[in-house]
Structure formats: structure tokens, C-alpha cells
C-alpha positions in Angstrom: -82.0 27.6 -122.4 -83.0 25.9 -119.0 -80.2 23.8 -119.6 -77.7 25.9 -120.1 -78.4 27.8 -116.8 -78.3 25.0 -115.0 -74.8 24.5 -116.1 -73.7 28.4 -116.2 -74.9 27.7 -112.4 -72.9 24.5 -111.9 -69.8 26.3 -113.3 -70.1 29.1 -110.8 -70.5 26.7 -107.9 -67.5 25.0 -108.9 -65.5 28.5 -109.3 -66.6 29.4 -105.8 -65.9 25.7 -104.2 -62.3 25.6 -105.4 -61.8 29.3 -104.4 -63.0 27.8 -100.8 -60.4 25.4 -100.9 -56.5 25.9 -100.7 -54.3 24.9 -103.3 -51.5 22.4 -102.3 -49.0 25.3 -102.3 -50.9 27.1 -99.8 -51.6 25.2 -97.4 -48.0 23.8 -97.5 -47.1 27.6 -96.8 -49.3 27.5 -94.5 -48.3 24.4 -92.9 -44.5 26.1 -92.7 -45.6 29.0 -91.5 -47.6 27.5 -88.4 -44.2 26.0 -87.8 -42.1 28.7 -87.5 -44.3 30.3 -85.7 -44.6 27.5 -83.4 -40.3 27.4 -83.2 -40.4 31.2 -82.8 -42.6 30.9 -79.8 -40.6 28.1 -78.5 -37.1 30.0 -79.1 -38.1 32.7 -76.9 -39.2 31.2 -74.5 -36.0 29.2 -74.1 -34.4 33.1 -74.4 -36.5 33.9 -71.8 -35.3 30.9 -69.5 -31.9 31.1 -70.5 -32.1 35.0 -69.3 -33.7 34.1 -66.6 -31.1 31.0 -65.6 -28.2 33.6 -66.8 -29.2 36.0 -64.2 -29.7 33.3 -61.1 -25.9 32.5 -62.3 -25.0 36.0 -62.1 -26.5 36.0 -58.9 -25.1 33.5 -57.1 -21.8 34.2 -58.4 -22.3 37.6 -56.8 -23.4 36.1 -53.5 -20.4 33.8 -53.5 -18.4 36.5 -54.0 -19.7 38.7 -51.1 -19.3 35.6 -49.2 -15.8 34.6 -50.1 -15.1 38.7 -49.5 -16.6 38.4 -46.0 -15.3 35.1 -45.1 -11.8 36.6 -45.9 -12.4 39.9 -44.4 -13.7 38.2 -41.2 -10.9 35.8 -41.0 -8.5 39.0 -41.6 -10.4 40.2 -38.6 -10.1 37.7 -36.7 -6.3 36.6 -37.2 -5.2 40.5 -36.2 -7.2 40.3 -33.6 -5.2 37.6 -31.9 -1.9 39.1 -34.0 -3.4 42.3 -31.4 -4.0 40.2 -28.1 -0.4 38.6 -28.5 1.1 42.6 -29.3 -1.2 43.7 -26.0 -0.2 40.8 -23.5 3.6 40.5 -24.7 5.2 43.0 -26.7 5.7 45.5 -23.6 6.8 42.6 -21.5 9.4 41.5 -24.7 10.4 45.7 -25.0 10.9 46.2 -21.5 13.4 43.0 -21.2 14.9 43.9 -24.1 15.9 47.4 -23.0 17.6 45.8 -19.9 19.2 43.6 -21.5 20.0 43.6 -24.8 21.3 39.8 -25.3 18.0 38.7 -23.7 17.3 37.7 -27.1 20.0 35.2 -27.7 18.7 33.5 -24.2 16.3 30.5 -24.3 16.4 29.6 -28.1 13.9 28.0 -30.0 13.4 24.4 -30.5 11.8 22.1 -32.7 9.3 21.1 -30.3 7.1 23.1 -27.7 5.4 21.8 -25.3 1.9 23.6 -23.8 0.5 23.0 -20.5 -0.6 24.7 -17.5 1.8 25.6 -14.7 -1.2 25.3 -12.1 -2.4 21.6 -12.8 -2.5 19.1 -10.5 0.5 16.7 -10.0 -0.6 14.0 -12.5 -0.7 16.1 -14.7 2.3 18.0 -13.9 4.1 14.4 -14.1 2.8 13.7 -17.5 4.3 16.5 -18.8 7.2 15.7 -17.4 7.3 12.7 -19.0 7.3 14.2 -22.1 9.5 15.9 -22.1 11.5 13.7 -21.3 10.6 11.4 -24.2 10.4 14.0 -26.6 13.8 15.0 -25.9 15.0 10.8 -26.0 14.3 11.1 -29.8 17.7 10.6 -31.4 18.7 11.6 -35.0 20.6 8.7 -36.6 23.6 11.1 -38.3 24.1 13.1 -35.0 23.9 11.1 -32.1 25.3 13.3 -29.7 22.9 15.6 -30.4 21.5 15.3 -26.8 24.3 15.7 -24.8 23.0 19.0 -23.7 20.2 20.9 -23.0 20.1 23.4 -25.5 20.6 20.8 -28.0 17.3 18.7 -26.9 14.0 18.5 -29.5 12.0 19.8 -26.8 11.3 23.3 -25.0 10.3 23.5 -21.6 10.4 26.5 -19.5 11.9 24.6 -16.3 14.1 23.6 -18.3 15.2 26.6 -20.9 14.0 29.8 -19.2 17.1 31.6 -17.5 17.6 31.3 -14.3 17.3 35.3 -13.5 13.8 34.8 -15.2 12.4 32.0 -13.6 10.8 33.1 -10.7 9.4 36.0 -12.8 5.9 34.8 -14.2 5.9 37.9 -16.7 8.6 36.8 -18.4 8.7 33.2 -18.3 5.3 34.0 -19.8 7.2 36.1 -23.0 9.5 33.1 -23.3 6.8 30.6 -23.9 5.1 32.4 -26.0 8.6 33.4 -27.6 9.0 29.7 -28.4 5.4 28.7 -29.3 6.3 31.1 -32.0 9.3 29.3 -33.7 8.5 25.4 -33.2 7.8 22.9 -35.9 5.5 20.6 -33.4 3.1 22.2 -30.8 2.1 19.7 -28.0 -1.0 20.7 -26.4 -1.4 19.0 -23.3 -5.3 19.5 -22.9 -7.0 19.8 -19.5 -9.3 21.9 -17.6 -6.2 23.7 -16.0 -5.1 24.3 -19.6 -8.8 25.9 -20.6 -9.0 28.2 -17.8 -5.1 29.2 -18.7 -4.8 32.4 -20.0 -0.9 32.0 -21.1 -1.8 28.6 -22.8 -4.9 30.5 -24.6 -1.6 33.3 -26.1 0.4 30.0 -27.1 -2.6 29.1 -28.8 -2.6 32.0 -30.0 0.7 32.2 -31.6 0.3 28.9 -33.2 -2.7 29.9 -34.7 -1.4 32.7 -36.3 1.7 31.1 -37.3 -0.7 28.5 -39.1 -3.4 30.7 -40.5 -2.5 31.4 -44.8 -0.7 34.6 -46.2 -4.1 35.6 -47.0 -5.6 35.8 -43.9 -2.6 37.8 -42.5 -0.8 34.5 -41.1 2.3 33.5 -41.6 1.0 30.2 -43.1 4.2 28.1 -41.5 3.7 24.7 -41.4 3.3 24.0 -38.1 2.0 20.7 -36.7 -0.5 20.5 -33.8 -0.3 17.3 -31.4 -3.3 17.5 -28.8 -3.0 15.3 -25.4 -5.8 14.5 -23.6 -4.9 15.1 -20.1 -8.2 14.8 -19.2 -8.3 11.6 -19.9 -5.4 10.2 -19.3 -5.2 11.4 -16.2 -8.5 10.9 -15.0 -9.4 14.2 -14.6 -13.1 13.7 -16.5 -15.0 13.6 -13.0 -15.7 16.6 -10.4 -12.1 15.9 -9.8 -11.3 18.1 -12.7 -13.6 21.4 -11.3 -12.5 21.4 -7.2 -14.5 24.4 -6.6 -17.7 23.7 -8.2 -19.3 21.3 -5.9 -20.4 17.6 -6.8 -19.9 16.3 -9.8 -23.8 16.2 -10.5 -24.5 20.1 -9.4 -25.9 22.3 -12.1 -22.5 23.8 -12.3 -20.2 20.9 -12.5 -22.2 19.8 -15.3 -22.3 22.7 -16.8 -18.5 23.7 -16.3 -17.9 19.7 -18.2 -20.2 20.7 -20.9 -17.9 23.6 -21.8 -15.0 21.6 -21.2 -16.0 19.1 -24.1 -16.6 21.7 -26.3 -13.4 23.3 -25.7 -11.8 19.9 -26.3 -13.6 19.6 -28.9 -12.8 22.8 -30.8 -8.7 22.2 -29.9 -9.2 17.8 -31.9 -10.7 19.6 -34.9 -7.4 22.2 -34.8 -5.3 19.4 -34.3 -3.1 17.2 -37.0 -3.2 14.2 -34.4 -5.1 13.4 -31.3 -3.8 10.8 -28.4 -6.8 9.9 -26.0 -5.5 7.0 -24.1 -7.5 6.7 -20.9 -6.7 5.2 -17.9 -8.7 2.1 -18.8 -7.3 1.4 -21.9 -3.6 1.3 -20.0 -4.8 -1.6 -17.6 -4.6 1.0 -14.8 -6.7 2.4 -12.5 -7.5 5.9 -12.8 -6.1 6.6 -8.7 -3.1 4.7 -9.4 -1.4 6.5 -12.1 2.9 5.8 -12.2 5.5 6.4 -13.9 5.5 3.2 -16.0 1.7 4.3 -16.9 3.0 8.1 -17.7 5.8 6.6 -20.3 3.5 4.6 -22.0 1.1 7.9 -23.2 4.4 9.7 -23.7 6.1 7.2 -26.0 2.5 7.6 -28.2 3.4 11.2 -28.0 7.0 10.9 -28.5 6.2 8.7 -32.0 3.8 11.2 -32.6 6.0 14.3 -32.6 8.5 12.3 -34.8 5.9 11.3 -37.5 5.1 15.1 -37.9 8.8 16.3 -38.2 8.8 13.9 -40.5 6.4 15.9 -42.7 7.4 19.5 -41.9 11.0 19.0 -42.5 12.0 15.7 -43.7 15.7 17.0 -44.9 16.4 17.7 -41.3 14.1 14.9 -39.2 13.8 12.2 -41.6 16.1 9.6 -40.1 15.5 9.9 -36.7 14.5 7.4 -33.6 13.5 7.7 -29.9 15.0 5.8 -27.4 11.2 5.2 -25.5 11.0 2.1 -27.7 12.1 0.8 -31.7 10.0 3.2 -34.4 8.8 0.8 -37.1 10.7 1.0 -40.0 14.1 1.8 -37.9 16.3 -0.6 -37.4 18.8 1.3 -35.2 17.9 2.3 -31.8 20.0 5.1 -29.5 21.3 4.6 -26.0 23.2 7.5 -26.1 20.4 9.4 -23.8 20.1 6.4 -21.0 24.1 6.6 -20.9 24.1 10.4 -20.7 21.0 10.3 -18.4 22.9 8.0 -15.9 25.6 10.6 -15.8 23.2 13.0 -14.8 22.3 10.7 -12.1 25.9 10.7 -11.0 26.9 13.7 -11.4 23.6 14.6 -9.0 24.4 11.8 -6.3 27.6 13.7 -5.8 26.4 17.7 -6.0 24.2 15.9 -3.4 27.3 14.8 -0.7 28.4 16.7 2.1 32.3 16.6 0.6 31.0 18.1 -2.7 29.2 21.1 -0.9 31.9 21.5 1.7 33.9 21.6 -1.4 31.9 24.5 -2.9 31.8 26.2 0.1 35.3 26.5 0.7 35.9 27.7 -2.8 33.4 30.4 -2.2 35.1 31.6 0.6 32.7 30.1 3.5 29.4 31.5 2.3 27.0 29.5 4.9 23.8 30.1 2.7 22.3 27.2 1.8 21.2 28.3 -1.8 25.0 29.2 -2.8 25.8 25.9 -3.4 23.0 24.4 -5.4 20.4 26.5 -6.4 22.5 29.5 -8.3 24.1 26.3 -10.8 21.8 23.4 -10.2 18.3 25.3 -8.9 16.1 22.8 -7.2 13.5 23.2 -10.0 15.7 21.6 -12.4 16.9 18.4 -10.0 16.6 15.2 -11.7 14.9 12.5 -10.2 18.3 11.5 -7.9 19.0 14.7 -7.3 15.8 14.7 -5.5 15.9 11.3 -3.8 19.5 12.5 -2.9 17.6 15.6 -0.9 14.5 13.7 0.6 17.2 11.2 2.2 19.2 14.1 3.9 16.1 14.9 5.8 16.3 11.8 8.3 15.9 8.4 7.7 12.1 8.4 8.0 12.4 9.9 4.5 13.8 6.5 3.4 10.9 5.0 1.9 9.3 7.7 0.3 12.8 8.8 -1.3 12.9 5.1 -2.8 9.2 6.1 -4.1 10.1 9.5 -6.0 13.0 7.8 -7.6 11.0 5.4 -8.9 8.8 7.5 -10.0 11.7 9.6 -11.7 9.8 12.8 -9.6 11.9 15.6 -11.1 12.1 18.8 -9.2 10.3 21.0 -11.4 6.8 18.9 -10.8 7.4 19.4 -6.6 5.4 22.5 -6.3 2.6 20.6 -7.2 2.1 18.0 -4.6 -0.3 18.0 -2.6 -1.6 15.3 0.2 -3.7 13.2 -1.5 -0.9 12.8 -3.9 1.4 11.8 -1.6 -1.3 9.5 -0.2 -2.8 7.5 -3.4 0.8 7.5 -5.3 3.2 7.8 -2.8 1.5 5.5 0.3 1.9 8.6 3.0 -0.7 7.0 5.1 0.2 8.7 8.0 -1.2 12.6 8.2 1.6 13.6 10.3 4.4 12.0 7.8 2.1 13.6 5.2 2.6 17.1 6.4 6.2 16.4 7.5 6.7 16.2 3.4 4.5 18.9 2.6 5.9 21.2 4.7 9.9 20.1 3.3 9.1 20.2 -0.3 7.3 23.7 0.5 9.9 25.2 2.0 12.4 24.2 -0.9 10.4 23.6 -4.2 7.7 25.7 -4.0 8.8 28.9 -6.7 5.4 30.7 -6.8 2.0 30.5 -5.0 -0.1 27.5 -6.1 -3.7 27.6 -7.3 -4.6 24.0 -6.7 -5.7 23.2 -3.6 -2.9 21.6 -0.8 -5.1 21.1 1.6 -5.1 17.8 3.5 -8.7 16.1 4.1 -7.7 12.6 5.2 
């Protein structure tokens, strides 16, 4: 009986031990359970981080949006602003000619190639332009080599050369046909200096371009219009205290400060520019107070290839086979001479509007008018004398004039750049030592070049 206790007792133990312990299907279930669990917990919380990375997308999409909206909407702003300045400064101007004359409009056309500056800067400057111009307008298209027989058929726009004549001496309107033609060119020349900065009708031809070059989207015109800046400043030497008269020394608080804003003007027009030409005087082999022609010809043949590189790319149909006659364009192997051979018949033609015979010629056409205007200035104004045409005058004064005349022609001093010299010009690049001879000049080219009153200084200090 004792025994059998014992093993009724071992049994139970037994029974309760293997009740303890899970079979090998339950703790496999259990084992796949723990699992899933384990993936459950792990799947939502990649849910959970996908939400939460789903609605940082969302997000930023939405801020990208709001900024692209408000990028557009201020650069909307921004180009009807200037459309608004342009309509403000010029549209009554442009209305009131209009209703005066109604084949205003079909006056001063449009050229390829316009050319910004300020009318108020200093003769080197002045000169530059003139320059050019001039080489601009050498640029000869291969299939039409007559094309510069004429002024209206010349690359480049220039108001002393294109605005009419009944115009000319009114600012207003010379102002509407620059910014007329800053509206229609291919190439915009920018000829930047602090006169250009502190110009309020190169700021509207700024203007224009801009507007012409912002996209559809913006409420431009989205034209492709290329932007060539000059550096005046430097080319001309203009970088010093030279370039702010009326600030004081070039290290005063405002100098400095007026340079500082300069620079970042300058800056501001390189980064809106397709090409840049910085020469200085330095890199010429010149010295900055001894600026020529020869020195002049050398930036504008750099601005000349320039300006034929980018009509290239706006319209290659029309300007891809073209050359300039300020030296060989690589990859050309033809080079014009139709504009020396046209420009020496200007010259001619000039020397002999210039003789007493041809004016007494004139005159007696006219009837014996005695005004001295009536025979040059209504056909050939003095602002658009050519570089003999001017000699011719200076010589007429008296044969003191004899040197200096030899000078300006050498110097191909064209009569539209005479209202700009001043004293120390004629000093440094002329060699007017003398103060009296000095003022002798001054006072001639005054009396017959000078078309509106001058904002540089005249003044004589030597």
C-alpha cells in the first residue's frame, strides 16, 4: 500500500510537471506569435514615419509653391512697375508728338544695335562712345556690302546721329526716341559710368531692355535681346575722385561712399549682362591722362566683335556672315573697305561744304540769306560734322587754330562730342598749354557746338 502511494504520488507529479511545460506546438505558436507581434509593432511604426515624412513632403511642396506663387507675383510686380515708369515718363511725351505730327513715327527707325550712354559725361567718355559707334557701324555684312552707304542703313543707333533735326535740341523728345529705339534693338550697349548711374534716361533704357528681356510670364516680352556692358569707368579712368567732381577728395566719407555705390551698381548691370568688356587703361599700355584715339579704337573693336558675336546668336539668318572693318574677325576670311572708301567721301564731301565757294554757292541759291546757320546747320548741323568737317571749321578761325585743328583730326573729334570739352581736356589731350589759347577754344566751340547747358564742370583751374 505504501508503495503504491508513492507511485499514485509520482504519477501526479509527473501530470502536473508536463502540464507546466509547453508542448512543441505551443511554444512554436508562441514563438510566431511574438513575431508578428514584433513585425506589427515594427509596421506601424514605419506607417507612422512614412505619415509623418508624407506630411513634411506635403509641406514643403506647399511652401515651394507659395514661394514659386510669390516669386512670380513679385516679379509680375515688379516688371509693371517699370512697364508703369516707362508709360509715366514717355507715353505722354510719345502722344503729344504723335498728335503734331502724325509721320513722327516713321522718323528715326530702329536698328539692330543701340547704344546707351549719358549725354552729360565727360569728354573721354563722350569720345569713347563715339568710337563706337563708329565701329559698330564699320561691321559689314558679307552678301550686302553697301549696306553702309547711308545712315539709316548703319547697325548702330545714336541719337546725334538718327534723331531728326526739328527734335534735336528738344531733350523731351530726343529722350522718347532713345527709349523708342532701346525698345526694338537686338544688341544693347551699355556704356557704364558714374554719369550713366546718376542718368535718369539711361535708368528708362534700362528699363525698356529689361522688360523687353523679362519671360511671357512675368509680363515681359521675353525678346531675345543681348546686353553688352562697357566699363567706362575703367577704361576711361574715371575709378578715382575724378569720377564724383562735387564730392570732395577722393578719401572723404562721401567719395568713398558715392564709389561704394558705384561698384554695386556696376555690379548689379555685369550680372544683367551677356558680356562684360573691362579693359583699363593699364592693360592698353596707356596712361590713364593720356587717352587717344588709337587707345579709344582699340576698346571699341572689343566691342565692335562683341556686338557681332551676339547678333550672331539672336538672329543668325540675318547676321551670320558678317565682318567689321576695325580689324579681320577670326574665322572670316573677307574683310570690307567699303566703309573707309565711303568714310573718305565723307571727308571730302565735308572739306568742300567747308570752302568759301561752296557756301557762297549756297548762299546765292538761297537768295542772299547772310545767316550763318542757313548754309550748314539746317543740312549738315554742326553736331553731326565729321572729324574734317571740324578741322575744316577750327582752321577758318585764324591760323593760330593750326595746330590744334591738326590735333582734333587726328583724333577724328566728331562734332557731336564738342559740347563736352572742357579745359583740362584741351590741356592733357590736346596740349592747350596756354590759358588764354585755352579759352580762345572754349569760348569758339561754345558759341557753335554747345546744343544744351552742360552739367560737367568747364571750368578752367590751370
Amino acid at each position: 500500500a505504501g508503495g503504491g502511494i508513492s507511485r499514485g504520488a509520482m504519477a501526479d507529479a509527473d501530470v502536473t510537471a508536463s502540464a507546466a511545460e509547453p508542448s512543441a506546438a505551443d511554444a512554436w505558436f508562441q514563438r510566431k506569435m511574438a513575431l508578428h507581434e514584433t513585425a506589427r509593432r515594427v509596421s506601424a511604426k514605419a506607417r507612422q514615419a512614412e505619415a509623418v515624412a508624407e506630411q513634411k513632403r506635403r509641406e514643403r511642396t506647399e511652401e515651394a509653391t507659395l514661394r514659386v506663387d510669390r516669386e512670380l507675383e513679385w516679379n509680375r510686380a515688379r516688371v509693371s512697375a517699370l512697364r508703369a515708369r516707362l508709360e509715366t515718363a514717355i507715353a505722354p511725351i510719345r502722344a503729344a508728338r504723335d498728335a503734331r505730327d502724325p509721320t513722327s513715327k516713321l522718323k528715326a527707325p530702329p536698328k539692330p544695335v543701340f547704344v546707351s550712354y549719358a549725354r552729360d559725361a565727360p569728354f573721354a567718355e563722350r569720345a569713347l562712345v563715339r568710337a563706337i559707334v563708329d565701329a559698330v557701324n564699320s561691321i559689314q555684312i558679307k552678301s550686302d556690302p553697301t549696306r553702309n552707304k547711308s545712315s539709316s542703313s548703319s547697325l548702330c543707333w545714336h541719337d546725334d546721329d538718327d534723331v531728326p533735326l526739328s527734335e534735336y535740341r528738344d531733350w523731351k523728345q530726343t529722350q522718347v526716341r532713345r527709349v523708342d529705339a532701346a525698345f526694338k534693338c537686338d544688341v544693347f550697349v551699355v556704356i557704364g559710368s558714374p554719369s550713366y548711374e546718376r542718368s535718369e534716361t539711361c535708368a528708362l533704357e534700362r528699363a525698356a531692355t529689361r522688360v523687353r528681356r523679362e519671360p511671357p510670364e512675368w509680363g515681359g516680352d521675353g525678346a531675345a535681346v543681348a546686353v553688352v556692358a562697357v566699363d567706362a569707368a575703367e577704361a576711361c579712368g574715371f575709378v578715382s575722385a575724378e569720377a564724383y567732381p562735387n564730392t570732395g577728395r577722393e578719401d572723404s566719407d562721401s567719395a568713398k561712399k558715392e564709389k561704394e555705390r558705384f561698384k554695386s551698381w556696376q555690379s548689379d548691370v555685369h550680372a544683367a549682362s551677356d558680356v562684360v568688356v573691362s579693359t583699363t587703361a593699364e592693360d592698353i599700355g596707356v596712361h590713364p591722362k593720356k587717352q587717344t584715339r588709337a587707345f579709344e579704337d582699340v576698346i571699341a573693336s572689343r566691342v565692335a566683335a562683341a556686338v557681332v558675336e551676339k547678333l550672331r546668336e539672336v538672329n543668325s539668318d540675318a547676321y551670320g556672315d558678317m565682318v567689321t572693318t576695325y580689324g579681320h574677325m577670326e574665322g572670316d576670311a573677307f574683310v570690307s573697305n567699303v566703309s573707309a572708301r565711303v568714310s573718305a567721301a565723307k571727308e571730302a564731301l565735308d572739306d568742300l561744304r567747308a570752302t568759301s565757294s561752296y557756301q557762297n554757292a549756297r548762299q546765292k541759291k538761297r537768295g542772299g540769306e547772310s545767316d550763318e546757320y542757313s548754309a550748314s546747320t539746317l543740312s549738315d548741323p554742326p553736331h553731326r560734322w565729321s572729324a574734317g568737317r571740324v578741322a575744316a571749321w577750327l582752321r577758318s578761325l585764324g591760323g593760330w587754330t593750326a595746330p590744334f585743328a591738326e590735333r582734333f583730326e587726328e583724333e577724328k573729334v566728331h562734332g557731336s562730342i564738342l559740347d563736352a570739352l572742357d579745359a583740362d581736356t584741351l590741356y592733357e589731350r590736346f596740349g592747350a598749354y596756354d590759358k588764354r589759347v585755352r579759352r580762345a577754344l572754349l569760348d569758339a566751340v561754345t558759341s557753335r557746338f554747345t546744343f544744351k547747358t552742360p552739367i560737367h564742370p568747364r571750368g578752367d583751374a590751370r
